[in-house]
C-alpha positions as CSV (number, residue, x, y, z in Angstrom):
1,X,-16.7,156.9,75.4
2,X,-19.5,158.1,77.7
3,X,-21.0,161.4,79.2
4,X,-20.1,162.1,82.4
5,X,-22.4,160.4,85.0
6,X,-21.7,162.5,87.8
7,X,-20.1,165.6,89.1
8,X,-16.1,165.5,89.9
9,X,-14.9,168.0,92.4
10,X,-13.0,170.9,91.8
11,X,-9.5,170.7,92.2
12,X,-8.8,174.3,93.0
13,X,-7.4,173.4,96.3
14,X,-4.4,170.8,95.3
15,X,-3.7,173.2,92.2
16,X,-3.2,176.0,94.6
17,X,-0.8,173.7,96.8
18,X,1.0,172.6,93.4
19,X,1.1,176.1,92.2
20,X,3.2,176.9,95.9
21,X,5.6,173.8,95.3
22,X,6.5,174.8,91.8
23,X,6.8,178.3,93.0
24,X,9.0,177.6,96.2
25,X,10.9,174.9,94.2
26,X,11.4,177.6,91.3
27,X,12.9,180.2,93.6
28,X,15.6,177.5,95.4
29,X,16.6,176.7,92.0
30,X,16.7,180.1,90.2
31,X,18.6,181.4,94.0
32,X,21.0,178.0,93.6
33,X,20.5,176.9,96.7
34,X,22.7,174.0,98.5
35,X,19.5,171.7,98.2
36,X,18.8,171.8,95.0
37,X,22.6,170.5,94.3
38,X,22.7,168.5,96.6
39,X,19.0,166.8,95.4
40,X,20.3,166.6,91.8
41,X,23.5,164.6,92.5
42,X,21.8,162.5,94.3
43,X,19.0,161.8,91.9
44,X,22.2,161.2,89.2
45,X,24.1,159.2,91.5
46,X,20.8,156.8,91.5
47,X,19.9,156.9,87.5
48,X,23.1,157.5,85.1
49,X,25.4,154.7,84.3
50,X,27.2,153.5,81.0
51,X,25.0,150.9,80.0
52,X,24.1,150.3,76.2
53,X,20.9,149.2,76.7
54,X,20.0,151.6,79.2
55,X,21.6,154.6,76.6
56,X,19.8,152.8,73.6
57,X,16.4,153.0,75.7
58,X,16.8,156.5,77.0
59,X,18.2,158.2,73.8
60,X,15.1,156.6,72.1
61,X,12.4,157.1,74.4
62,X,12.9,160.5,75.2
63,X,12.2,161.5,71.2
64,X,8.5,160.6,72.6
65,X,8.6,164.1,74.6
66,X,9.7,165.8,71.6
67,X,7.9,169.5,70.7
68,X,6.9,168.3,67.8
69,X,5.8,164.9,68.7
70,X,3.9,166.3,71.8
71,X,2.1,169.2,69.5
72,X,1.1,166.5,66.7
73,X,-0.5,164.4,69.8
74,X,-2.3,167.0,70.9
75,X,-3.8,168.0,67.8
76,X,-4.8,164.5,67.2
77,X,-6.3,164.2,70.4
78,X,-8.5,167.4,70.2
79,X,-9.5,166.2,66.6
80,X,-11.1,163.1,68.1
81,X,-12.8,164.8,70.9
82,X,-14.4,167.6,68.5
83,X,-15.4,164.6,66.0
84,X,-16.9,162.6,69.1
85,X,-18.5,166.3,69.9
86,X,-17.0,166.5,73.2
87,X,-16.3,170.2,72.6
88,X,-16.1,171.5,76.0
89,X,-12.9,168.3,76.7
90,X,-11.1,169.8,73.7
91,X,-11.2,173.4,74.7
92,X,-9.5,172.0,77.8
93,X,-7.3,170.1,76.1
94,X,-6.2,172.9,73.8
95,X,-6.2,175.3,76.5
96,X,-4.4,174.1,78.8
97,X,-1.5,172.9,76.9
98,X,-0.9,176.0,75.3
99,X,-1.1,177.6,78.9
100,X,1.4,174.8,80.2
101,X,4.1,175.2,77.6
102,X,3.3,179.3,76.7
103,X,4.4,180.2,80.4
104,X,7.1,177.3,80.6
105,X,8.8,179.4,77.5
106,X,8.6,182.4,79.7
107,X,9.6,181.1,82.7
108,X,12.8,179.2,80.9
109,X,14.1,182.4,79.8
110,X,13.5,184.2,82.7
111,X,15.6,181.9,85.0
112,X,18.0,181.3,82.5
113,X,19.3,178.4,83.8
114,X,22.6,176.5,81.6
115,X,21.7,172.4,80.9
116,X,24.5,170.6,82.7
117,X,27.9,171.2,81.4
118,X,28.5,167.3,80.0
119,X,28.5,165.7,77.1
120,X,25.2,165.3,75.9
121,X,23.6,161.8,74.9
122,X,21.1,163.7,72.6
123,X,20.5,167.0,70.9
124,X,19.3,170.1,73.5
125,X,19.0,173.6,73.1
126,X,17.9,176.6,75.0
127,X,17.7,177.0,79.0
128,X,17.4,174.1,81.0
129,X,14.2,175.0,83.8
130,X,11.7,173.6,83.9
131,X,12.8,170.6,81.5
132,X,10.3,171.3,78.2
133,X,9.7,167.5,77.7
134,X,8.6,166.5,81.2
135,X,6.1,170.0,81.0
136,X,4.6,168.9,78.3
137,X,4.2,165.4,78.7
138,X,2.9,166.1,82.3
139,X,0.3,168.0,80.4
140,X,-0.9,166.3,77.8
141,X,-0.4,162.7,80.3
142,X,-2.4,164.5,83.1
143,X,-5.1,165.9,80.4
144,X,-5.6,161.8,79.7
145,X,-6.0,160.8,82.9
146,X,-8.7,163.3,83.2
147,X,-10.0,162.5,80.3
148,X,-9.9,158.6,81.1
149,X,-11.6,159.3,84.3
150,X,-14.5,161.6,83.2
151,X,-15.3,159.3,80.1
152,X,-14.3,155.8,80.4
153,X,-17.0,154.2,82.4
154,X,-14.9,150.4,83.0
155,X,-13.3,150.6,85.8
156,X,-10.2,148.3,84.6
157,X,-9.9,150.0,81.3
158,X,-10.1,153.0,83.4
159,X,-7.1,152.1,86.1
160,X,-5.0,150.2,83.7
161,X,-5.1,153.6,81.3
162,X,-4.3,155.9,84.2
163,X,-1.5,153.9,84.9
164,X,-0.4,153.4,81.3
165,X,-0.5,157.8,81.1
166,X,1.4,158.1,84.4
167,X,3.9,155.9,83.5
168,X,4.8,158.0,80.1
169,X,6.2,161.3,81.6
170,X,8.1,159.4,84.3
171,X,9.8,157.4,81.9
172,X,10.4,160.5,79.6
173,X,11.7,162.7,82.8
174,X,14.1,159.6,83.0
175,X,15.5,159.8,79.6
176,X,16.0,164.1,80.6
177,X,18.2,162.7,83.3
178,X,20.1,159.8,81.9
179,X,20.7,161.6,78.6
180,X,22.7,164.5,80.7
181,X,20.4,167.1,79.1
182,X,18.7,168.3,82.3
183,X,19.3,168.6,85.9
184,X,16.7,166.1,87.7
185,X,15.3,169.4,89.5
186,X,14.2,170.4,86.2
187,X,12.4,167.4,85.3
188,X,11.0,167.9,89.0
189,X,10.1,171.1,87.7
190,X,8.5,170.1,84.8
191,X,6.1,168.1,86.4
192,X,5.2,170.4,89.3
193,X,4.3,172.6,86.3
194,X,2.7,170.4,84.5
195,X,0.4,169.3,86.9
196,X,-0.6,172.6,88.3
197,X,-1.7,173.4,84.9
198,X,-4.2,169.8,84.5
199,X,-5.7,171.0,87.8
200,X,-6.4,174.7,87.2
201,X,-7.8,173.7,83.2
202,X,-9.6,171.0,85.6
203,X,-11.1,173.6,87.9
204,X,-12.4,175.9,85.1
205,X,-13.6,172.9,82.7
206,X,-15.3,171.9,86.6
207,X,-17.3,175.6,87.1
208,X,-17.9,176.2,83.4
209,X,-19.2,172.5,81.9
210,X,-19.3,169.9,84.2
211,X,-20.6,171.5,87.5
212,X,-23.9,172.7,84.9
């Protein structure tokens, strides 16, 4: 890994614009609008079926979004960028997921929303928006793709890992669906969340490290 050879932009615009999507899409779901029905049994319609290997896939894959898988990621991740003496990438690693999944616990249990009421392909507890997996792996998968693009200088390496990290949280918002645990608005949720989170810790890493 490299230092950064040039200045990125800031990204406080398309944070703001996430930070109104997950607001507005927040408020139809926590009001139980007709839309947000509507969107999740139409998302279902497309995704759930009985199929074994599509249920061995999804009960399996979505242990990868896991708290404590996610947490024990993170940590690892921060160790190698304090050992490589990127100090300034850690702090916004650190930062922002504890910022992404401190106000997703406050926001769960302020809308209070019940996971669907079916039989459950895998173990879930507590409320069901935003989805907690598909948060934090929109987090932790956005803070990589950051990473990947401020410090990987190969542009291959650099494309084929950005689409490796994208890849991840769709595939675990998937699993939320097809396991019955979440509501696919939740998972869209998550990610809206998620995302507005990389882009602020962006913007701040942007004005307090990279910009100097």
């Amino acid at each position: 890994m490299n230092n950064t050879t040039h200045v990125e932009k800031d990204t406080i615009v398309p944070a703001t614009i996430f930070l109104v999507l997950y607001a507005v899409w927040a408020l139809l779901v926590s009001s139980g609008q007709q839309i947000i029905h509507q969107f999740d049994q139409a998302i279902i319609g497309l995704i759930c079926n009985t199929n074994p290997a599509n249920v061995k896939f999804a009960t399996t894959f979505t242990n990868l979004g896991n708290t404590s898988v996610i947490v024990v990621e993170t940590i690892i991740l921060f160790m190698i960028l304090v050992i490589c003496k990127k100090y300034a990438y850690a702090l916004f690693t650190a930062g922002t997921m504890i910022a992404a999944n401190g106000y997703n616990w406050i926001i769960k249990h302020a809308i209070a929303r019940h996971r669907p009421y079916v039989h459950h392909l895998v173990a879930a507890h507590g409320y069901s928006f935003p989805s907690g997996h598909s948060v934090g792996s929109a987090t932790l998968f956005g803070i990589l793709i950051v990473l990947t693009i401020l410090l990987i200088k190969n542009k291959a390496v650099k494309t084929i890992l950005c689409i490796v990290w994208t890849c991840f949280p769709l595939l675990i918002g998937y699993t939320r669906i097809f396991t019955h645990v979440h509501y696919p608005s939740d998972v869209l949720g998550g990610f809206l969340e998620g995302i507005t989170f990389v882009l602020i810790g962006y913007s701040i890493l942007y004005h307090y490290y990279l910009k100097e």
